[in-house]
Phi, psi and omega in degrees: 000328207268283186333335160289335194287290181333310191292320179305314197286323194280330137349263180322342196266314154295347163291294178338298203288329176309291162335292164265104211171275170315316174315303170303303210280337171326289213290354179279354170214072187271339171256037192236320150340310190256000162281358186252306174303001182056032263206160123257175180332302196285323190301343206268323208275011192276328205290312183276327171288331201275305180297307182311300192319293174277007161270358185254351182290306169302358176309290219295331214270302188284326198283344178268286172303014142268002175318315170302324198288176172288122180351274173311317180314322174283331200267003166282311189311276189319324177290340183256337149291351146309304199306300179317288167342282207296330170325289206286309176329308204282340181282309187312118181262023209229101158328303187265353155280333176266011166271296185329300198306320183295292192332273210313354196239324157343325199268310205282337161330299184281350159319300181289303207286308151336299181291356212244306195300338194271324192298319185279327188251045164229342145316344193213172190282136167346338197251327184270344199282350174272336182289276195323318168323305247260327170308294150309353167293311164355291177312330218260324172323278212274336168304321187270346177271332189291293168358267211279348174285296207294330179287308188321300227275355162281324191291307190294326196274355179241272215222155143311311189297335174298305170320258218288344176285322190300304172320326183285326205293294200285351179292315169313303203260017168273279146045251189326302217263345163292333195298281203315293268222321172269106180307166189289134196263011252284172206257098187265349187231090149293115181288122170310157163301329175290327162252033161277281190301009153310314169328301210300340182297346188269126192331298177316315178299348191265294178350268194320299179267357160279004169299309206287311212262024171242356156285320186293310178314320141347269212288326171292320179301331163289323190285339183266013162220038177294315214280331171301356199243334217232343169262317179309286166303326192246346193055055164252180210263141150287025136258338136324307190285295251293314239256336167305273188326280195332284152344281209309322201252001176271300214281350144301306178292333175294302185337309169308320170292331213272296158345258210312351176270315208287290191343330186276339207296345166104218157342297176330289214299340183275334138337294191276350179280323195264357184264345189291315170299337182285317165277346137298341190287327180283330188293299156352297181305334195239015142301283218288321165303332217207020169320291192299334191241119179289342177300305212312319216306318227281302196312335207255325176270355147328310214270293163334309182296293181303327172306328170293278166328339178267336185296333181258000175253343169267341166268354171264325159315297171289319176291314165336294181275015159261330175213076172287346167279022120222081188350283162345292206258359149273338184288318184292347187282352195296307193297305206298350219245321183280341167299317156346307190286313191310326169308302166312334193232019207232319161320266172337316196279308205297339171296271198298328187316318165313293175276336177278319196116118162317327156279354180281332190306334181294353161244022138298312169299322182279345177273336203265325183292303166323307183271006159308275157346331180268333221239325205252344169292320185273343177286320191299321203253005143336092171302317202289332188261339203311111186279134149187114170080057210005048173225125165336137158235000000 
């Protein structure tokens, strides 16, 4: 049994990395993109905003409607609309066919990625289901550290078309291997729409994601102008930052583990949600002091990486255990908050950087933490609403 479980959770994990894989990987070779499309650069960049816009719209939406159907059934489909999607991308010379091509598999994202964190946790026993999560974040990890070196380092060293082929390849072989190998999931308790959508009435859920979307916001909005701070400020070499991120994003995957035990601990987990904004906040601070000197940046963005990595086990949680009586449709609000966040704080950062200055961005980051903190603190000490590990107190 523990051997079917493993197997199921290492699938999902690779359906997950496939998925953001496509999401990302967009972004390493965008100006080889807007050179086939005849294009510029911002017009190319519709491809990754646009697929985000429509993963935060469909969080809520798709994953509640496909709530009835059979599992596997659901996660063949969306994988084969991927699959398809990434096809017609590699063929296609039509600008608005390859925008039509991102939307649309786009739409179908938080389905699968919902269904794959509720899937992993119903696998394994109440205690375990944030470890068994973590396993599958593990993909959201490796999609995004992966992504964008690899679709570059395929395109240069062979085709755009090589590129962008990669994508179906690994989309493909999650495809196959949920058909054989991942059993029929069917829906034995269905949830009404009306009583999914009961959650929203509960206080704790609007907490809860406006913690996650001013935590993601944190940590994305620093992280999409970190490699401008680190050639501006610290002066490294871009073969430096490249090789910098990569560490940042191996060091996201231990997180994910290190999250995910605590996260089971039970007692613990509610500790480390409240100790975490606080401690990026110290790591932020000691970006902005120690900006200039390349030892500290490499030790401090070590630190920063696992943190980074704990950050998406920690907001699939917190929302997750504010409405456990419906997964589905908490995993997707999980993904709309976090992207949300990511839109948001990536705006903000992108503000002081304007008015402030590039080294100043790191206290963008440090105002998304403070009203996190404000969001995570009235769930905590609420007796009456408080959730954890889905049992009432």
């Amino acid at each position: 049994m523990k051997g079917k479980n493993n197997l199921l959770i290492f699938i999902l994990t690779i359906g997950v990395f496939g998925i953001i894989n496509t999401e990302m990987g967009v972004l390493g070779i965008l100006p080889l993109l807007a050179e086939k499309f005849s294009i510029s650069i911002a017009q190319a960049g519709l491809l990754v905003s646009l697929f985000a816009l429509a993963v935060a719209a469909a969080g809520p939406v798709m994953p509640l409607l496909f709530a009835g159907i059979d599992r596997k059934r659901v996660m063949l489909l969306v994988l084969s609309v991927f699959v398809l999607s990434n096809l017609i991308s590699v063929f296609t010379d039509n600008f608005a066919v390859m925008l039509l091509a991102r939307v649309v598999p786009a739409i179908f994202h938080p389905v699968y990625c919902s269904l794959a964190f509720s899937v992993a946790a119903a696998s394994v026993s109440p205690e375990a289901a944030p470890r068994a999560v973590a396993k599958v974040i593990v993909g959201v990890s490796a999609g995004m550290v992966l992504g964008v070196p690899v679709s570059s380092f395929i395109a240069g060293s062979f085709s755009l078309t090589a590129a962008m082929a990669g994508f179906t390849v690994v989309n493909t072989a999650a495809l196959i291997a949920t058909w054989l190998y991942i059993p029929s999931l069917p829906v034995t308790a269905r949830l009404s729409y009306g009583q999914q959508l009961r959650v929203l009435k509960k206080p704790v859920l609007w907490f809860s994601i406006a913690a996650v979307v001013f935590m993601n916001g944190s940590v994305f909005g620093v992280f999409g102008y970190f490699s401008g701070f680190l050639t501006s400020i610290t002066a490294f070499s871009w073969n430096t930052v490249s090789l910098i991120l990569l560490v940042y994003g191996l060091m996201n995957i231990v997180g994910n583990f290190i999250a995910g035990r605590m996260l089971s601990a039970g007692a613990s987990a509610d500790k480390l949600v409240i100790i975490f904004p606080a401690t990026l906040g110290i790591v932020y601070a000691a970006f902005f002091w120690s900006g200039t000197s390349a030892p500290a940046m490499v030790l401090i963005t070590l630190l920063w990486g696992v943190l980074g990595g704990m950050n998406a086990n920690i907001n699939q949680y917190w929302i997750i255990t504010a409405a456990p009586e419906a997964p589905d449709f908490a995993n997707g609000l999980f993904l709309t908050a976090a992207n949300l966040g990511t839109a948001l704080g990536s705006a903000v950062c992108g503000m002081v950087i304007a008015y402030m200055g590039m080294q100043y961005m790191m206290w963008g980051g440090i105002v998304f933490l403070i009203l996190c903190l404000a969001m995570i603190i009235p769930r905590v000490y609420r007796s009456d609403e408080y959730v954890c590990l889905g049992e009432n107190k």
